[in-house]
C-alpha positions in Angstrom: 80.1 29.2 97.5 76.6 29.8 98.5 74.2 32.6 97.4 73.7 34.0 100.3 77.7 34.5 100.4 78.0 35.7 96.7 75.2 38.3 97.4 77.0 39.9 100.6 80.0 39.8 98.3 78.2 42.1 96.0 76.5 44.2 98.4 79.9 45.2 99.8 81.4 45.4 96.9 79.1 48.1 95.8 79.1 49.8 99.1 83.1 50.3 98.8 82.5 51.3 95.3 79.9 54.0 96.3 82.6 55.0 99.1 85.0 55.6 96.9 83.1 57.2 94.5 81.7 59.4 97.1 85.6 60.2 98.4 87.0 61.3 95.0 83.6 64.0 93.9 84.6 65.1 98.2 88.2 65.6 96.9 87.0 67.2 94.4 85.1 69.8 95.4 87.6 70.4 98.0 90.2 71.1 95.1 87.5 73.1 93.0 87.2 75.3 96.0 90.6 75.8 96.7 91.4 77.0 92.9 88.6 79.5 93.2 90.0 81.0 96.5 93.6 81.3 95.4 92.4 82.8 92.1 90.4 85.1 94.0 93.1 85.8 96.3 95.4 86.5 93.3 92.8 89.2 91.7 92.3 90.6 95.4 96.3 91.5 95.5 95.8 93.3 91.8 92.9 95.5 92.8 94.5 96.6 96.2 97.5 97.5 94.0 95.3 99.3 91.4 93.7 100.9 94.7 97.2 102.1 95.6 97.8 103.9 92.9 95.2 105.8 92.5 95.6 108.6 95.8 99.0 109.0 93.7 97.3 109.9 90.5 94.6 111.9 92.0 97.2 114.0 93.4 99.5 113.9 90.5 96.2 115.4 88.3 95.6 117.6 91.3 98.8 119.7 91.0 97.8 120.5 87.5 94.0 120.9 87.7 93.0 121.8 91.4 90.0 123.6 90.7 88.4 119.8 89.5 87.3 118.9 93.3 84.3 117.5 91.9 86.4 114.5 90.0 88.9 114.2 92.5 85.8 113.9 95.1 83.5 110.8 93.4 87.1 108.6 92.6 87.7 109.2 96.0 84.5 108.3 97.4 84.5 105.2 94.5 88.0 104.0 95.6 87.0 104.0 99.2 84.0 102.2 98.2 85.7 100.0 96.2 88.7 99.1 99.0 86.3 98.0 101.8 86.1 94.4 103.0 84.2 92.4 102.8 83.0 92.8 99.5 82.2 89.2 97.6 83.0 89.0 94.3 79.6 90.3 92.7 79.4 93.3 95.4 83.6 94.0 94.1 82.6 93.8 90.8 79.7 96.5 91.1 82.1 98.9 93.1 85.2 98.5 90.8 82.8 99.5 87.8 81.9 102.5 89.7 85.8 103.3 90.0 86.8 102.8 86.2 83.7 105.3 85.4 85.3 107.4 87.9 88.2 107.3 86.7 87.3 107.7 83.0 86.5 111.3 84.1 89.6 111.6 86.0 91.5 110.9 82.6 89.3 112.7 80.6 90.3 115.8 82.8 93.8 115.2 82.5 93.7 115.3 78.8 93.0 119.0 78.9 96.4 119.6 80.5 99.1 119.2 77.5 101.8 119.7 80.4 100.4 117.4 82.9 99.9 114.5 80.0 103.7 114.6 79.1 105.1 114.7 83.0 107.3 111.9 83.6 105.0 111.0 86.9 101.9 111.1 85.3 102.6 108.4 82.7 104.5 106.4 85.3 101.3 106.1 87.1 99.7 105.4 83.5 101.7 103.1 82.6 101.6 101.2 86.0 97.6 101.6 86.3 97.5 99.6 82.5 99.6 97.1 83.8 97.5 96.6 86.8 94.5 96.2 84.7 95.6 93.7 82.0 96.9 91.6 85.4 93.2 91.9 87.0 91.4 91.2 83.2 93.4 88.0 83.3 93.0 87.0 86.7 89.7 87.5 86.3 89.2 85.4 83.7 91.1 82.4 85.0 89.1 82.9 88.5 85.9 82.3 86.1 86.8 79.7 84.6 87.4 77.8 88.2 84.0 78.9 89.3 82.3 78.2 85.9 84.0 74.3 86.3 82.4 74.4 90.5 79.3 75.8 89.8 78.3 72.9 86.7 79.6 70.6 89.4 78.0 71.4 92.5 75.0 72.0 89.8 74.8 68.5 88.2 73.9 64.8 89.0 74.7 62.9 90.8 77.8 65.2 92.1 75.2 67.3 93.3 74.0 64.7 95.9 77.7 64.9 97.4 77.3 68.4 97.2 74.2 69.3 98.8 76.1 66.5 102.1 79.0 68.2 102.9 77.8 72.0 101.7 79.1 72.5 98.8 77.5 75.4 97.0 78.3 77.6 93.9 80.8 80.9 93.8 79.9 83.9 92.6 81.1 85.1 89.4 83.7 88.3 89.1 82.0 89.8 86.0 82.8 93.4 84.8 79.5 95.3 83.8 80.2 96.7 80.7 82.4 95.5 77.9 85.0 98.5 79.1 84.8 97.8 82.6 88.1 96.0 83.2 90.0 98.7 80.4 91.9 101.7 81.5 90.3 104.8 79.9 91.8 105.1 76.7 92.3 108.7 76.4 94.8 109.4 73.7 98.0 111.9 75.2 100.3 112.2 71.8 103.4 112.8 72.3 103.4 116.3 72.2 105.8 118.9 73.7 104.6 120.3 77.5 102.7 123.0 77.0 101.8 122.6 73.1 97.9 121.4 72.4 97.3 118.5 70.7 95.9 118.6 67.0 92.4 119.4 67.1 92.3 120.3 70.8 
């Protein structure tokens, strides 16, 4: 076999090997991409449901406390806000952390009414808006973890040559603001018989 033959040999060889290298970082980023849309489609149906629930406990708190427009205003406004489209994940992020802090006052308005704290309704929504929030905290930090393994890939060599090809480029990052972002108020409501204040109150 003559040089000339062993050397085309080689040359294809490493052409079909740089192919198939470049297929499988393609596939790749076409299955990194996919896990960080489902994940974010997964956290979007938790905070429409967390967005559902919250004209109910407005208007549960309402029956009890009408004089508090002010509160029941700004988590308004902030659940509007907060249920546009169109928001990316950094933009969603900013807007749900306006919503917990409104709704931290919300709460903290409730715990002045003994009989509103022990109705039936009121914890049901409670209980549900907890739920929701554990379900978005996790979400969250699987969705993360996706975009954290994307991002060092789109981000490093030579994957990033493949990348920057086909236009592949990092996700944004779901990231609460504060610590306390992603927990429901906690505002202690005792067990306490309707109408009876709690100790200390």
């Amino acid at each position: 076999m003559s040089a000339a033959v062993v050397t085309i040999i080689v040359i294809v060889a490493i052409v079909v090997i740089v192919l198939l290298w470049g297929v499988a970082q393609y596939n790749g980023f076409v299955r990194l991409r996919n896990l960080v849309q489902e994940a974010w489609r997964q956290i979007d149906v938790e905070l429409h449901r967390r967005h559902d629930l919250i004209p109910n406990l407005v208007e549960t708190v309402k029956g009890y406390a009408a004089h508090e427009r002010g509160v029941f205003d700004e988590v308004t406004r902030a659940r509007a806000a907060a249920a546009g489209p169109g928001a990316g994940p950094a933009e969603q992020a900013a807007q749900e952390a306006a919503l917990s802090q409104a709704l931290g006052r919300l709460f903290a308005v409730a715990e002045n009414y003994p009989v509103l704290r022990a109705s039936e309704n009121f914890q049901q929504l409670q209980a549900e808006l907890t739920n929701t929030e554990d379900r978005i905290a996790a979400g969250r930090r699987f969705y993360n973890a996706n975009v954290r393994e994307l991002n060092t890939k789109v981000e490093t060599f030579p994957a990033n040559i493949i990348a920057g090809m086909f236009s592949f480029t990092k996700a944004e990052y779901f990231e609460a603001e504060d610590p306390a972002v992603r927990a429901v108020p906690q505002v202690s409501f005792g067990t306490d018989a309707p109408g009876q204040p709690t100790a200390g109150a």
